[in-house]
C-alpha distance (Angstrom), angle and dihedral (degrees) to the residues before:
residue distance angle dihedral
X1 . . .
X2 3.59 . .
X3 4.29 100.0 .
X4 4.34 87.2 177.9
X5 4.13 81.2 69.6
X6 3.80 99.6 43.8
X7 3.65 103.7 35.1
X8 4.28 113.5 84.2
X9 3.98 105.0 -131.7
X10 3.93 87.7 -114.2
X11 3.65 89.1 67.4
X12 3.74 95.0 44.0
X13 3.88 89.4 46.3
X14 4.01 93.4 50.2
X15 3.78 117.1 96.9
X16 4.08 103.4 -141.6
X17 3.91 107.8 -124.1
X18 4.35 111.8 -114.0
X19 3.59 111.7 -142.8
X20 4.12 125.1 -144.9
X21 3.79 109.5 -83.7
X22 3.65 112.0 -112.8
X23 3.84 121.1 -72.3
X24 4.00 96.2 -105.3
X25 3.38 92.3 56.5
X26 3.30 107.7 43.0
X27 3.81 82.3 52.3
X28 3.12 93.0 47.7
X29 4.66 93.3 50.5
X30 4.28 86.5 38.2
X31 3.98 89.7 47.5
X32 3.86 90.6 -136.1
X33 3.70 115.8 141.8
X34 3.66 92.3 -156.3
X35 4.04 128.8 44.6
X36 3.78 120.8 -165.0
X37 3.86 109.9 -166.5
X38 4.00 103.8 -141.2
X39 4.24 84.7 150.0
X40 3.77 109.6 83.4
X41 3.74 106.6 25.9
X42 3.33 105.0 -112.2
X43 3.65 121.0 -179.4
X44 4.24 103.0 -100.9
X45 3.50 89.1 -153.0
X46 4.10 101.6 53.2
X47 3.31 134.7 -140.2
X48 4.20 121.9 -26.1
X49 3.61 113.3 -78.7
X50 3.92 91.5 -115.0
X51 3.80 89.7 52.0
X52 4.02 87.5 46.3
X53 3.47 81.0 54.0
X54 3.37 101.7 51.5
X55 4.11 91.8 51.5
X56 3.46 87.6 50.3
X57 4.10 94.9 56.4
X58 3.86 94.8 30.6
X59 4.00 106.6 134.2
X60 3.65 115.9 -116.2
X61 4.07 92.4 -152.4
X62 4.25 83.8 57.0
X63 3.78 82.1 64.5
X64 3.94 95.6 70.2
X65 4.05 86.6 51.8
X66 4.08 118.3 84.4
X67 3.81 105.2 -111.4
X68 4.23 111.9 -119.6
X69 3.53 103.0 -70.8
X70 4.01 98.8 -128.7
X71 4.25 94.9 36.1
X72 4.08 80.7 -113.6
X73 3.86 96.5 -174.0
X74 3.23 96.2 44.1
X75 3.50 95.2 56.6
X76 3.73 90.3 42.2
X77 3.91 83.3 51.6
X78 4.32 88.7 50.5
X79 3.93 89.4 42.0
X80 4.06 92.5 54.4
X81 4.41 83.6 45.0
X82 3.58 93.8 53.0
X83 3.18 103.3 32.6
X84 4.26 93.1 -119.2
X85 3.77 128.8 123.3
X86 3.83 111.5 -100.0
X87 3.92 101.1 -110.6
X88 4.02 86.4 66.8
X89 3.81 87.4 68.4
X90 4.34 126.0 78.4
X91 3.48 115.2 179.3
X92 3.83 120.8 -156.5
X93 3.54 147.0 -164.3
X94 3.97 92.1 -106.0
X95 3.39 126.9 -39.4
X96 3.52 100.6 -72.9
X97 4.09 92.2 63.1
X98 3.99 82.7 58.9
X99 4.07 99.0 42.0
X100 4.37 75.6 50.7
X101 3.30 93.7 53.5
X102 3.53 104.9 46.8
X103 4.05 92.3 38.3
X104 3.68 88.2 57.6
X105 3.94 102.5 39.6
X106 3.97 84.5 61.6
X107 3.44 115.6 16.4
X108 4.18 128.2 73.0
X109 4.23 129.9 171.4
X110 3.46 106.0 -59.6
X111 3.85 96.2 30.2
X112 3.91 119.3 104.1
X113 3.78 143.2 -156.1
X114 3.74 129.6 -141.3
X115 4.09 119.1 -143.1
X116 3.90 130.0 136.6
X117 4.21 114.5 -81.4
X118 3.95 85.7 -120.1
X119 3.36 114.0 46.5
X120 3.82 130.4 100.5
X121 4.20 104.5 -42.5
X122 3.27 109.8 -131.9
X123 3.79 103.3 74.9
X124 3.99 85.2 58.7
X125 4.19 90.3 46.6
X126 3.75 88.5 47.0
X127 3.53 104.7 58.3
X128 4.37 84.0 33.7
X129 3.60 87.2 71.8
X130 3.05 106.8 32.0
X131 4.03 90.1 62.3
X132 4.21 98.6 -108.4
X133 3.79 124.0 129.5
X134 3.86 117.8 -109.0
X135 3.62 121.8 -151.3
X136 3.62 108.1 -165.0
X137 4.09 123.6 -162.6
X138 3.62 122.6 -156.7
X139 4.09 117.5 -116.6
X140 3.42 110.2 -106.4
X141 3.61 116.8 -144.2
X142 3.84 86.0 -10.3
X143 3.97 85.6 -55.1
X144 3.43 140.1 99.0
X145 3.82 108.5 -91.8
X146 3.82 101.8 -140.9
X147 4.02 85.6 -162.5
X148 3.68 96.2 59.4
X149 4.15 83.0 42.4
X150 3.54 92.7 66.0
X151 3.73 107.2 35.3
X152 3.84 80.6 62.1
X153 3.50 92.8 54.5
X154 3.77 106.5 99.7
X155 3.99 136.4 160.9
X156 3.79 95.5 -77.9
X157 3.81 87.1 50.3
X158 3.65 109.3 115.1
X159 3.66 106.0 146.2
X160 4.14 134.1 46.5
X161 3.82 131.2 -173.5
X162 3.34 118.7 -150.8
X163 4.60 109.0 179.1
X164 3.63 91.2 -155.6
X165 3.42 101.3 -161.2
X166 4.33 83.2 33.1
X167 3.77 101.6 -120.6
X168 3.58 107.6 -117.3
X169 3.07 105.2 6.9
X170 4.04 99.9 49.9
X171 3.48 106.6 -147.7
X172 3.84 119.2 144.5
X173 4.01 129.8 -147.8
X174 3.47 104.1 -131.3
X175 4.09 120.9 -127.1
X176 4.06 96.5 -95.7
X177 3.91 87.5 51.7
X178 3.69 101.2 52.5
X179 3.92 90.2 41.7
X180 3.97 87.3 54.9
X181 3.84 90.5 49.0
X182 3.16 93.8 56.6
X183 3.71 105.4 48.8
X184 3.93 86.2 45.4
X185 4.22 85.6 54.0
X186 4.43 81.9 47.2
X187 4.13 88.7 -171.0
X188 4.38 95.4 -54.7
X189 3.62 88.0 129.5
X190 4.10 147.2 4.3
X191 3.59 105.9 -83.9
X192 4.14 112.6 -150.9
X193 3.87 117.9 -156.2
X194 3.68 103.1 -171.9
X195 4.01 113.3 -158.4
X196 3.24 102.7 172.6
X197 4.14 83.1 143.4
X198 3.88 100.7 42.4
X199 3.56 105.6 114.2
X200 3.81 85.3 60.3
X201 3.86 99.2 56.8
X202 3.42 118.4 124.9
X203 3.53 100.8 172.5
X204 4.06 113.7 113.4
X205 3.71 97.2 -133.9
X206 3.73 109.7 31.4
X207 3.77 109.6 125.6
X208 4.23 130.2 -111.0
X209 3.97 94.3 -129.8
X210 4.10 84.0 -155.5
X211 3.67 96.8 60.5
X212 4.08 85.2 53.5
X213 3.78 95.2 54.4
X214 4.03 95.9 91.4
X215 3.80 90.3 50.4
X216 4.06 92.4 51.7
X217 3.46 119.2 28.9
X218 3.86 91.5 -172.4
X219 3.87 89.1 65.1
X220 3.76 113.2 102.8
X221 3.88 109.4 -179.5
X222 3.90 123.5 -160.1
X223 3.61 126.8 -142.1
X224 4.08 131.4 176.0
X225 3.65 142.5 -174.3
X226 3.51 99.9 -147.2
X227 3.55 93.2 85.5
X228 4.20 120.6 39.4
X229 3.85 87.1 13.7
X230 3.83 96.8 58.4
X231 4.32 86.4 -132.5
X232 3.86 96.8 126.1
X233 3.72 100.0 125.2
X234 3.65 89.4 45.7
X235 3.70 86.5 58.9
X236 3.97 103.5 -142.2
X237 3.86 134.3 155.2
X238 3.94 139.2 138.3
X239 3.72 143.5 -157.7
X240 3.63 126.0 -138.7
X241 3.60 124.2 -166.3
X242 4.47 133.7 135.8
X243 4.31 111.2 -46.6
X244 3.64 89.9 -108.7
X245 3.90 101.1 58.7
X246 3.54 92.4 31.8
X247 3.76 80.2 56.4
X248 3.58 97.7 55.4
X249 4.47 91.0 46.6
X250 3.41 87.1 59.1
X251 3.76 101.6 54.2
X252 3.97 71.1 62.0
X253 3.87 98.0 50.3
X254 4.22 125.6 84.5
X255 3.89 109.9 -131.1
X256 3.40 125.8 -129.6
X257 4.16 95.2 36.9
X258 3.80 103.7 125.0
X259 4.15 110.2 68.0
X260 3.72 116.6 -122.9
X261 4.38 94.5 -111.3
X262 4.04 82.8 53.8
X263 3.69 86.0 59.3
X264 3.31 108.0 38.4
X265 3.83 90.6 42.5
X266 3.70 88.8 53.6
X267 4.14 93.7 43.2
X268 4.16 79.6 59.9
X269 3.43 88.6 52.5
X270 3.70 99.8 49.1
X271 3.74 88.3 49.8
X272 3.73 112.0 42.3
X273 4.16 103.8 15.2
X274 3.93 95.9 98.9
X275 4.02 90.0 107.3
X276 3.94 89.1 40.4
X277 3.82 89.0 57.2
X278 3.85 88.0 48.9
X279 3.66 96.1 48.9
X280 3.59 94.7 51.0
X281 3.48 98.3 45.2
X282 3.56 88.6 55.0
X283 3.88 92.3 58.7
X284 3.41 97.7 47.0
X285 3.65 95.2 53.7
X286 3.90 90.3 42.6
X287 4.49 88.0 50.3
X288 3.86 86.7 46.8
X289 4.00 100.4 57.9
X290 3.97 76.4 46.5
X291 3.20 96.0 59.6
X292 4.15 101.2 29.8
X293 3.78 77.8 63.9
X294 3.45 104.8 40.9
X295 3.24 98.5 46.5
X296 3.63 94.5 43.8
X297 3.51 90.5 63.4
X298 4.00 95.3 55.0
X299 3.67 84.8 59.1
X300 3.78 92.0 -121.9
X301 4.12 120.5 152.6
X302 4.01 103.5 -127.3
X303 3.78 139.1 160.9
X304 3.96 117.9 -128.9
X305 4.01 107.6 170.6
X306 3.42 129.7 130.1
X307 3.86 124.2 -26.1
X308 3.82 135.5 45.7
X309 3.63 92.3 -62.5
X310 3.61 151.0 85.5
X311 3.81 123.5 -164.3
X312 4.18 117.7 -158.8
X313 4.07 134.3 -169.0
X314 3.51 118.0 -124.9
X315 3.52 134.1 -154.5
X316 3.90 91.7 -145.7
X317 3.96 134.6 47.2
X318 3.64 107.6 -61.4
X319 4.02 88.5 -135.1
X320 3.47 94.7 55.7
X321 3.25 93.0 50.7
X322 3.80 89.6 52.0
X323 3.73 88.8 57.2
X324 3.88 94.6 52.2
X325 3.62 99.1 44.2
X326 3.86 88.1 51.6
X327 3.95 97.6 55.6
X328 4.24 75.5 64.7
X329 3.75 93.6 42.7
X330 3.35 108.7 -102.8
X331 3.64 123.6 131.8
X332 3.85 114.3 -163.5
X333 4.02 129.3 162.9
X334 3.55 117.7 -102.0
X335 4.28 106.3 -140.8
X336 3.76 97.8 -151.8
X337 3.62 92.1 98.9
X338 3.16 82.5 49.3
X339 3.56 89.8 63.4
X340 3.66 86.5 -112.5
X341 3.88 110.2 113.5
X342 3.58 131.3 -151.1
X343 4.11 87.6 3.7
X344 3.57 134.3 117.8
X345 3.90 138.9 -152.1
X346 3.89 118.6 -150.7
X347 3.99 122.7 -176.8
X348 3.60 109.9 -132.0
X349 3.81 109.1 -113.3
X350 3.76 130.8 160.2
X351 3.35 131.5 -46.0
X352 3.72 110.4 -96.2
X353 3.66 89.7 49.4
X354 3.59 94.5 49.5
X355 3.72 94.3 44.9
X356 4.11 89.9 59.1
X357 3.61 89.5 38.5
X358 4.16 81.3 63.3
X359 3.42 95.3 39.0
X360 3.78 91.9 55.0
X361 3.83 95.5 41.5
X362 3.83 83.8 52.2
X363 3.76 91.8 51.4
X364 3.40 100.0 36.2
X365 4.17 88.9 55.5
X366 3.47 95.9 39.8
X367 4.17 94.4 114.7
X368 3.84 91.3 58.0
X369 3.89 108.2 30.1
């Protein structure tokens, strides 16, 4: 079989992404007893109770039937939350099904999109290997620079990212911003708002990219449940955006992707998850004056915006540091693949975990502090 024929160069340029190995055995290789997961910011707290309890009743015999092909009562359930009709919603297997689908409903070879060059990856690996041209933009004070956004934006643009909260680095457009952005774009290309991190905003003025949607029918805003709603193994998120552009995604989208307990679980959440949201607000703000304070007092640059996350500067390699803070059980995300060397992202989690994660940073940093 001669693979050099069959294989497009994109694919044969693309470097495959290597997940973590599971917990047990990198417990098992780091000889830690214990593993705290402060690396993908998981929700500390877990799923809603009414989505717990929905796991916990779910029907084995309903997993030998094909779930509903386009999650329809979930997305009647999102419609009746945001006050849409149901055909403006597509739920996904995880976000990257629904960056997929709208990559390949609009973009072909020789097309591009527009996003920063560190934000979260997978819009960039996406259109990578799927053949389209990525113009990436440089943060700007840790931001997205909506300047450098749209002097990128050229004829073959068809398709820009916008992390709002920026995952890692947490910093939110405010309101006014986005609403200039978009009447500079005026409709020349699908504009993305990604808030995967919404429901943990604190910041006064930072926009609801739903409540926009009548006002630009280009916008297309992504949601998931992986995140606030504690559904990550379940692998669930949607995009909502006007009925004839969600139309057109879903031409690009496979039925029948998302498993009938994601759905239900994340109907539940939808539903009855108002005190959930609460709750876990309140412990993120609560682990982020820890760690403002803490972390102050190493002397250590860091980042702690919006989001579940906090990102920190390191005066050693940032994989090395990964290696040491695992032989104590603590499993943080290294940013140089991020293109952010010799930083780290933590996920805000309780307080006993943060306060070892501290301790151990401290300890582990001692020589060069």
């Amino acid at each position: 079989m001669d693979l050099e024929r069959l294989v497009p160069s994109y694919i044969k340029q693309f470097q495959a992404y290597v997940p973590s190995k599971p917990d047990e055995e990198l417990k098992r290789l780091f000889g830690c007893p214990v593993l705290h997961r402060l690396n993908n910011n998981e929700n500390p707290l877990g799923p809603p109770p009414a989505a717990r309890e929905v796991i916990r009743q779910f029907p084995p015999a309903r997993s030998a039937l094909y779930p509903s092909g386009d999650s329809y009562s979930l997305r009647l359930a999102l419609a009746e939350r945001f006050g849409k009709e149901p055909g403006q919603f597509l739920v996904g297997n995880g976000s990257t099904e629904v960056i997929t689908a709208v990559i390949k409903a609009f973009c072909e070879q020789g097309d591009n999109i527009v996003t920063a060059d560190r934000t979260f990856a997978v819009y960039e690996w996406v259109a990578e290997f799927s053949g389209v041209g990525r113009h990436l933009v440089p943060l700007k004070d840790f931001a997205f620079d909506d300047e450098g956004l749209l002097a990128r934006i050229d004829g073959k643009t068809k398709v820009v990212f916008i992390c709002n909260p920026n995952n890692p680095t947490g910093t939110c457009w405010p309101l006014e911003q986005l609403i200039r952005f978009l009447d500079r774009v005026d409709g020349r290309c699908v504009v993305v708002l990604d808030e995967a991190y919404i429901e943990y905003v604190e910041q006064a003025n930072a926009p609801d990219g739903v409540a926009l949607l009548d006002r630009y029918p280009n916008l297309v805003v992504f949601r998931t449940f992986s995140k606030m709603y504690g559904l990550a193994g379940l692998r669930i998120g949607y995009l909502v955006g006007s009925l004839s552009v969600v139309d057109l995604i879903r031409r690009a989208y496979v039925v029948y992707s998302v498993n009938s307990l994601a759905q239900a679980a994340a109907r539940a959440a939808v539903e009855q998850g108002g005190e959930h949201v609460q709750a876990t607000r309140a412990l993120m703000h609560a682990g982020k004056a820890f760690l403002r304070e803490a972390l102050g007092s190493l002397g250590l640059p860091f980042l702690c915006h919006e989001g579940s996350y906090v990102m920190v500067k390191v005066p050693v390699s940032d994989t090395l540091l990964y290696r040491r803070l695992m032989k104590r059980g603590l499993m943080i995300r290294t940013m140089s693949g991020f293109r952010f060397p010799n930083w780290i992202r933590v996920t805000v989690v309780g307080r006993e975990v943060l306060e070892q994660f501290v301790e151990g940073l401290a300890e582990e940093l001692k020589p060069v502090l």
